[in-house]
LUMBA-51470 format. One record per atom (N, C-alpha, C): residue in one letter; y, x, z. Coordinates in steps of 0.02 Angstrom, whole numbers, plus 50000, padded with zeros to 5 digits. Layout:
! LUMBA-51470
AYXZ ...
! end
This chain:
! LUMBA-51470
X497635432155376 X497195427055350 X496945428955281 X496305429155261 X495975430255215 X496205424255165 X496315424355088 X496245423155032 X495955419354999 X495795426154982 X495145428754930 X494545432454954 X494025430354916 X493475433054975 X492955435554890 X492745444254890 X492205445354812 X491655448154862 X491205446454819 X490485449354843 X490365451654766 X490285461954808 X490085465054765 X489295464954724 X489205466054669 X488305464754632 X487975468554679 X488005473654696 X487515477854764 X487345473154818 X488025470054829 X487875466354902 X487515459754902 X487645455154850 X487275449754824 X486425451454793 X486415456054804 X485895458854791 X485315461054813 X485555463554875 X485295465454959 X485265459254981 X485805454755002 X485895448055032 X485125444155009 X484985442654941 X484335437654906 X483955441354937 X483875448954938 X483005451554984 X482835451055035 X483505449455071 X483455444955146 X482875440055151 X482585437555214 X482135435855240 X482745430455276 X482375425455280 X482785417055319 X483195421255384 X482745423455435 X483005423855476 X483655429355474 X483505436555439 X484285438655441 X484715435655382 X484525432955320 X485255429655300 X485655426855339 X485265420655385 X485665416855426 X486215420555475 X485885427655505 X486045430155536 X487055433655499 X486765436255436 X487355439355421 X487865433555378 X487445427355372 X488085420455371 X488485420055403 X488235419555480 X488575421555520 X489105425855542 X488815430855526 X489335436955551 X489715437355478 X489915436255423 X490335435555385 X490735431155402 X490705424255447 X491155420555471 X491375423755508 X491135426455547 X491635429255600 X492165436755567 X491875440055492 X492135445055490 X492725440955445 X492755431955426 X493265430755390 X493705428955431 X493435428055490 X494045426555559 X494455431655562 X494125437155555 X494405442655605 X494215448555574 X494655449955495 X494455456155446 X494255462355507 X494695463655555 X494705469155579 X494075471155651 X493555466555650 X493295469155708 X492755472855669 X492565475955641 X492225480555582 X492415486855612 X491965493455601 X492245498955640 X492415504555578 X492875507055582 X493465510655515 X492805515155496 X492865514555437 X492485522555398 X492895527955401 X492685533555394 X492975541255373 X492935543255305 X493185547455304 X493165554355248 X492915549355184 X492655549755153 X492575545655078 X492285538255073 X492255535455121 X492205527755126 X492825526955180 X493535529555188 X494095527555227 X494235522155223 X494345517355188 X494525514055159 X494205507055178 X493515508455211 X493205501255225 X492905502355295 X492385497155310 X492255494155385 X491765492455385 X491195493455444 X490555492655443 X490275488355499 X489865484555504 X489595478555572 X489035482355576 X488855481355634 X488255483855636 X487575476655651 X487205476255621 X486645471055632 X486045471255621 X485635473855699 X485215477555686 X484685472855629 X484125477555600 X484335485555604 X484585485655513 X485235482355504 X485625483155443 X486245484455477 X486455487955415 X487285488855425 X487785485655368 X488295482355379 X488765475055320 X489255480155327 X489365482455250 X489935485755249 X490385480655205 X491145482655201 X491735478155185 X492265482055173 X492765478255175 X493405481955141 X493935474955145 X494455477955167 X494965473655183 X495635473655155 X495925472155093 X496695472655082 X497045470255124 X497575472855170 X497835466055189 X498625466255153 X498875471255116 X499465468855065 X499205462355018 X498595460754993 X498555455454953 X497995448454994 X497815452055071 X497465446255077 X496715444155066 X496245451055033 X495955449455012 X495285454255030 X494515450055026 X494005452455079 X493595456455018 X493305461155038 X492675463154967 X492205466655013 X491625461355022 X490665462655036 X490535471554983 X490315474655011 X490085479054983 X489555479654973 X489115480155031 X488415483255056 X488205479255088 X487685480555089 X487205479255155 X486335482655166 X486365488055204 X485815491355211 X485575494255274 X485155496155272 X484675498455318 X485085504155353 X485065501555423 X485285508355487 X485295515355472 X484665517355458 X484095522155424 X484455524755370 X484705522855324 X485005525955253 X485755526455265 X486115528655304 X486695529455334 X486685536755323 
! end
């Protein structure tokens, strides 16, 4: 069970240039990623550490402690810049 929940300045940032229809969209899917830290698919090699949704055509990256419980929004960008 999630915490604590930070939204990084990058990601609050991306989020406002949103357009109505995908904010709503990734409102959404942040509820579901506070349900369920782990349905996010693992990063590699120098982003190990965190977890990515895919929604087209953006990708919600994240990061999950679970020794303290606690959620951190990273990203959110374009398919394309991957």
């Amino acid at each position: 069970m999630v915490k604590e929940i930070t939204y990084a300045p990058k990601f609050s940032k991306q989020f406002k240039k949103l357009d109505k229809t995908y904010s709503t969209r990734v409102k959404k899917l942040i509820e579901k990623i506070i349900e369920n830290p782990h349905i996010g698919k693992p990063m590699m090699y120098e982003r190990k550490e965190t977890r990515e949704v895919y929604l087209p055509p953006f990708r919600l990256s994240y990061a999950y402690d679970e020794s303290i419980e606690h959620l951190y929004f990273l990203d959110i960008y374009p398919k394309d810049e991957q």
